[in-house]
C-alpha positions as CSV (number, residue, x, y, z in Angstrom):
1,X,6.0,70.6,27.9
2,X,4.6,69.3,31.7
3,X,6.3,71.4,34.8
4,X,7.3,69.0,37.4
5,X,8.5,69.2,41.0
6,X,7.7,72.1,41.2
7,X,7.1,71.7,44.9
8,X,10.7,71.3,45.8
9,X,11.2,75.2,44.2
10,X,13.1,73.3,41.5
11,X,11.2,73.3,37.7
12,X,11.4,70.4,35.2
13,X,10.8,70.5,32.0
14,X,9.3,67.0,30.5
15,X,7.5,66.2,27.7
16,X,4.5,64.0,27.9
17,X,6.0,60.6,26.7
18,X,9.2,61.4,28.7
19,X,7.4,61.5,31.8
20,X,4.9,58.8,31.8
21,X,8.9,56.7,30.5
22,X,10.0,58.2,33.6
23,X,7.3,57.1,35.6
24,X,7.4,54.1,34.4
25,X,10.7,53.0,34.9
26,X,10.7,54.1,38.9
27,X,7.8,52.0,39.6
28,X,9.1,49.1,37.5
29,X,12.3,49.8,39.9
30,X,9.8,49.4,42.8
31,X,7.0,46.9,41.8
32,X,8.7,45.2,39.1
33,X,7.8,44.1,35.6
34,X,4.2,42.8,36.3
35,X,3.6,39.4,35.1
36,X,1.1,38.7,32.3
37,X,-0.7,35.7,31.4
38,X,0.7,33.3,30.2
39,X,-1.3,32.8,27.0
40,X,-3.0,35.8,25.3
41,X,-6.6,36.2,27.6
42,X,-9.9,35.5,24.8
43,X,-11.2,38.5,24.4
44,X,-14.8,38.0,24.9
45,X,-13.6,35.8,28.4
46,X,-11.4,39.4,29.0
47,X,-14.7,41.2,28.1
48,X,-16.8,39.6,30.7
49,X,-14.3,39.3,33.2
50,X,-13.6,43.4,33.0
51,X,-17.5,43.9,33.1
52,X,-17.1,41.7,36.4
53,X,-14.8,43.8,37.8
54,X,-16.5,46.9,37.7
55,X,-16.5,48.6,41.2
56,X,-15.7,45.8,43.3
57,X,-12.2,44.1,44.2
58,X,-10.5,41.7,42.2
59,X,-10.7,39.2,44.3
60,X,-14.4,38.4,44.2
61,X,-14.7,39.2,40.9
62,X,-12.4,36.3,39.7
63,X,-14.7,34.4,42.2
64,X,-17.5,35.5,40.3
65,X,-16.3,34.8,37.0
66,X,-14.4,31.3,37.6
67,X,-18.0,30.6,39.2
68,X,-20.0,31.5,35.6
69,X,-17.1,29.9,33.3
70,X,-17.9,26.5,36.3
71,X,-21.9,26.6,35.3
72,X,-21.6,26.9,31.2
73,X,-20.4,24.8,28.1
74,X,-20.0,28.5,26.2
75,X,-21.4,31.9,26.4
76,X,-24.0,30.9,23.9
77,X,-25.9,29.3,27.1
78,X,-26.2,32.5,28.6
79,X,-28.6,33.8,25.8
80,X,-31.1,31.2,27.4
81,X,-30.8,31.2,30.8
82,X,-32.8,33.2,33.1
83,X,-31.9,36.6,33.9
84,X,-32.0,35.7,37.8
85,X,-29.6,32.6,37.4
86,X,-26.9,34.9,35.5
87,X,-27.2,36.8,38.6
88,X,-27.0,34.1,41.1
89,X,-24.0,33.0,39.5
90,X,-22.1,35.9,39.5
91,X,-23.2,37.5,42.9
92,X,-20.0,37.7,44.8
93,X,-18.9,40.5,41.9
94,X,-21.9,42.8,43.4
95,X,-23.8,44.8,41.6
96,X,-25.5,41.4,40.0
97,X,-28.4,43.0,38.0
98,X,-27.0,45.9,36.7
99,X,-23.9,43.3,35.4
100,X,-26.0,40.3,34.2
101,X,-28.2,42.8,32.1
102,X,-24.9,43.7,30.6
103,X,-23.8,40.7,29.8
104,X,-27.1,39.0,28.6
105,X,-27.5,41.8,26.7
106,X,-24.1,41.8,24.6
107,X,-24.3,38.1,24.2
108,X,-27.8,38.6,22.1
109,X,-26.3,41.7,20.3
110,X,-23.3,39.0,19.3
111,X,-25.8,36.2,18.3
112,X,-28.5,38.8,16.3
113,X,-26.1,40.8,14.3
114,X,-22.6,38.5,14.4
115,X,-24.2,34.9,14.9
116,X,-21.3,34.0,16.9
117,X,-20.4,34.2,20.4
118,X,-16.4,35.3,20.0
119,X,-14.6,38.3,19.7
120,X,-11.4,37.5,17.2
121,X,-12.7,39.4,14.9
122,X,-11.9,42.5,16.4
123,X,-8.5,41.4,15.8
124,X,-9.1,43.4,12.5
125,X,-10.4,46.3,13.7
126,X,-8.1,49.6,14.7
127,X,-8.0,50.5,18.1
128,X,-10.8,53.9,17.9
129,X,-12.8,51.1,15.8
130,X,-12.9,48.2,18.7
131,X,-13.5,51.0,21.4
132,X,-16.2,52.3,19.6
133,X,-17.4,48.6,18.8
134,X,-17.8,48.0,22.2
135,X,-19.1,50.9,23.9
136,X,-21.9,51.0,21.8
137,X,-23.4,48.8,24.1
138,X,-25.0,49.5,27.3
139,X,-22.8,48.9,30.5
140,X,-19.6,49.1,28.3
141,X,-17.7,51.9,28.7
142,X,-14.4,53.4,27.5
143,X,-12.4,51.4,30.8
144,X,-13.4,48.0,29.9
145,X,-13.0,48.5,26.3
146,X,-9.5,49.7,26.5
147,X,-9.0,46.4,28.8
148,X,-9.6,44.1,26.2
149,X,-7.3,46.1,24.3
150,X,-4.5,45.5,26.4
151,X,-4.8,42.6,28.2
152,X,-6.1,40.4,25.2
153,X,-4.7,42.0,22.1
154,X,-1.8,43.6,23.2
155,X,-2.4,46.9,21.5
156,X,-0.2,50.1,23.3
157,X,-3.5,51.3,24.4
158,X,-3.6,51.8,28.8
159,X,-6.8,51.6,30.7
160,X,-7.6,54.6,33.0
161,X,-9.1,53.3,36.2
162,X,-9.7,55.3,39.0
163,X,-5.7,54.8,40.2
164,X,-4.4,55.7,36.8
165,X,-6.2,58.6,36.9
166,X,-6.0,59.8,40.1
167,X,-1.9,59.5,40.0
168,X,-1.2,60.2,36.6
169,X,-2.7,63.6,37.1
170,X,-1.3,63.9,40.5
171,X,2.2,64.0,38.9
172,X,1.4,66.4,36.1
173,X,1.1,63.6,33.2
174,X,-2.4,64.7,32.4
175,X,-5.1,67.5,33.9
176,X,-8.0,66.3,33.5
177,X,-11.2,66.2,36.0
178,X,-12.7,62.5,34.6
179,X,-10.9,59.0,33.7
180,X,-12.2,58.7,30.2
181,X,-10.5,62.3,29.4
182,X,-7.5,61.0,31.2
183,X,-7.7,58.2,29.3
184,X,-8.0,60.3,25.8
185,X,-5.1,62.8,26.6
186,X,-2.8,59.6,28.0
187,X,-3.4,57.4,25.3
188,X,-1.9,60.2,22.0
189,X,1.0,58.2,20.6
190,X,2.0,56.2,24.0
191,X,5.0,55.0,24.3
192,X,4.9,51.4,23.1
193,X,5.5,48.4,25.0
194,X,5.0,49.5,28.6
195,X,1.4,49.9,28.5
196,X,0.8,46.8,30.7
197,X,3.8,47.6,33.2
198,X,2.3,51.3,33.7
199,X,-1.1,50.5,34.0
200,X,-0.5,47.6,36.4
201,X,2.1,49.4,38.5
202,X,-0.4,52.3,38.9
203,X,-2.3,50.0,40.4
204,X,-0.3,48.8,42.7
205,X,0.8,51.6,43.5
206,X,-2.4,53.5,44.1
207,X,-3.9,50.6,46.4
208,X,-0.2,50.7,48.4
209,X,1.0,54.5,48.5
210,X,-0.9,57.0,46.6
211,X,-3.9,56.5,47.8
212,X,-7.3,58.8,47.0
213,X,-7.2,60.5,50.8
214,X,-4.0,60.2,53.1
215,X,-1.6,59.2,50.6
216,X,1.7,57.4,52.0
217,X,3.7,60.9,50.8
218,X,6.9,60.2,52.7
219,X,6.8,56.3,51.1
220,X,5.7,57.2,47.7
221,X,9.0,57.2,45.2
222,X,7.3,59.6,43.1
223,X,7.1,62.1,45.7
224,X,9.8,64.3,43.7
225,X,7.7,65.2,40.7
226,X,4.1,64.8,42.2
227,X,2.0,68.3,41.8
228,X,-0.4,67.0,44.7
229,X,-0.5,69.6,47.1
230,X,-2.2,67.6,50.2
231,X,1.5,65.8,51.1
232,X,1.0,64.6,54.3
233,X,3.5,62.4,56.6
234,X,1.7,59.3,57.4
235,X,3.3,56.0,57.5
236,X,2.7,53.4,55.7
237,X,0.3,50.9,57.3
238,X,1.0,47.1,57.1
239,X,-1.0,44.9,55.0
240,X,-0.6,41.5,54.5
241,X,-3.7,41.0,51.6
242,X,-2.2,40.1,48.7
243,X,-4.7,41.6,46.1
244,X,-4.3,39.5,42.9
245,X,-4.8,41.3,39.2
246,X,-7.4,39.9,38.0
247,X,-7.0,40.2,34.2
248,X,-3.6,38.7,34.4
249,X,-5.5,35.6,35.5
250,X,-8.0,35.4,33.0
C-alpha cells in the first residue's frame, strides 16, 4: 500500500497499479493520449536512435540520426566505415565518440555472432531475455533497452528516464535513489496498455511542470498526491519550443 497526500493532513491509501492508473489518467486529461508512430519503429533503427538520444535533446538527436540513415544503404556499412566518419555524421547528438564506439561496436557483435544486421528476432525473446540481450553490450543500458521494448515491440514494459524517475518517486509510486531501480520496482506486473501514454506524459510533464529544481507546484495537477516536500509557488514560465519525441518519429 503507497500513502499519498499526505501533505494536505489527509492519508490515501493506494496500491501500486492503482496509482500509477491514477496518474495516468490525470495527465492523459492534461497532455492527452500521446501519438505513436504510425508503423511499428525497426527495432535496431529504435536501437540506434535511443543510443542517440542519450543525454542530449531530442531535437538534435533526430538530426543526428536522420543525418546517419541520409549517408548509408544499411547498418551493415557502418562495420566498414571509419570510426571518425560515424562520428562526423552523428555530431549534432553530442557525445560523438563515446556513441559511435557504441554503435560500431554492436553492429560487429550483430555481424560476428548473428551474421545479420536486424533485430526481429528478439521478437522471440521474453522481455528479462531482450533486456539482458542488449545490455550485455557496452553503452547499452537498462533505458535504452526498455525503449526498444516499448516503442518498437509494444511490450507493457516503461522506460525510466531521468523524468520518470524523478516524478514517479516524487508522488510516492516508487522510492528508489537510481532510474534503473525505478525502473525494476515500476515495471512488476504494469498495468497493460498505458505504458506508452505514462511514459510519454511523464515526459512532458517533467520538461513543463515538475521540473528537477523549481518545479511549477501551483501548475502541476498532481500536486494533490505528490510527497515532494520543496513545493514552491513559482509560475509557470512561457515557452514556445515545441520539443518533439523523438522515438515517436523513428
Amino acid at each position: 500500500m503507497y500513502i499519498i497526500n499526505k501533505m494536505k493532513n489527509t492519508i490515501f491509501l493506494m496500491e501500486k497499479n492503482e496509482l500509477i492508473n491514477f496518474v495516468n489518467e490525470t495527465l492523459i486529461k492534461e497532455y492527452g493520449i500521446p501519438e505513436r508512430a504510425k508503423n511499428k519503429p525497426d527495432p535496431l533503427d529504435l536501437l540506434i536512435a535511443t543510443i542517440l538520444s542519450q543525454n542530449t535533446n531530442d531535437n538534435n538527436s533526430y538530426k543526428a540520426y536522420l543525418n546517419l540513415k541520409s549517408k548509408i544503404n544499411s547498418f551493415k556499412d557502418i562495420i566498414d566505415m571509419p570510426i571518425e566518419e560515424l562520428e562526423t555524421l552523428i555530431k549534432t547528438a553530442g557525445l560523438t565518440k563515446q556513441k559511435a564506439k557504441t554503435i560500431k561496436k554492436f553492429m560487429l557483435f550483430l555481424s560476428e555472432k548473428y551474421n545479420k544486421f536486424d533485430l526481429n528476432f528478439i521478437n522471440n525473446f521474453t522481455d528479462d531475455e531482450i533486456i539482458n540481450f542488449l545490455v550485455q553490450n557496452e553503452g547499452i543500458g537498462v533505458k535504452t533497452a526498455s525503449c526498444v521494448l516499448m516503442f518498437s515491440l509494444y511490450r507493457d514494459i516503461c522506460p525510466v528516464d531521468t523524468h520518470v524517475h524523478r516524478i514517479v518517486n516524487r508522488v510516492g509510486i516508487v522510492n528508489t535513489k537510481t532510474p534503473d531501480k525505478s525502473f525494476y520496482i515500476l515495471n512488476i506486473d504494469f498495468p497493460k496498455g498505458i505504458a506508452h501514454s505514462f511514459h510519454t506524459n511523464l515526459i512532458k510533464h517533467g520538461r513543463k511542470i515538475c521540473r528537477p529544481k523549481n518545479p511549477f507546484c501551483n501548475d502541476c495537477v498532481l500536486k494533490n498526491i505528490c510527497n515532494f516536500e520543496l513545493k514552491n509557488s513559482l509560475k509557470k514560465t512561457k515557452n514556445n519550443e515545441e520539443r518533439i519525441l523523438l522515438l515517436d518519429k523513428i
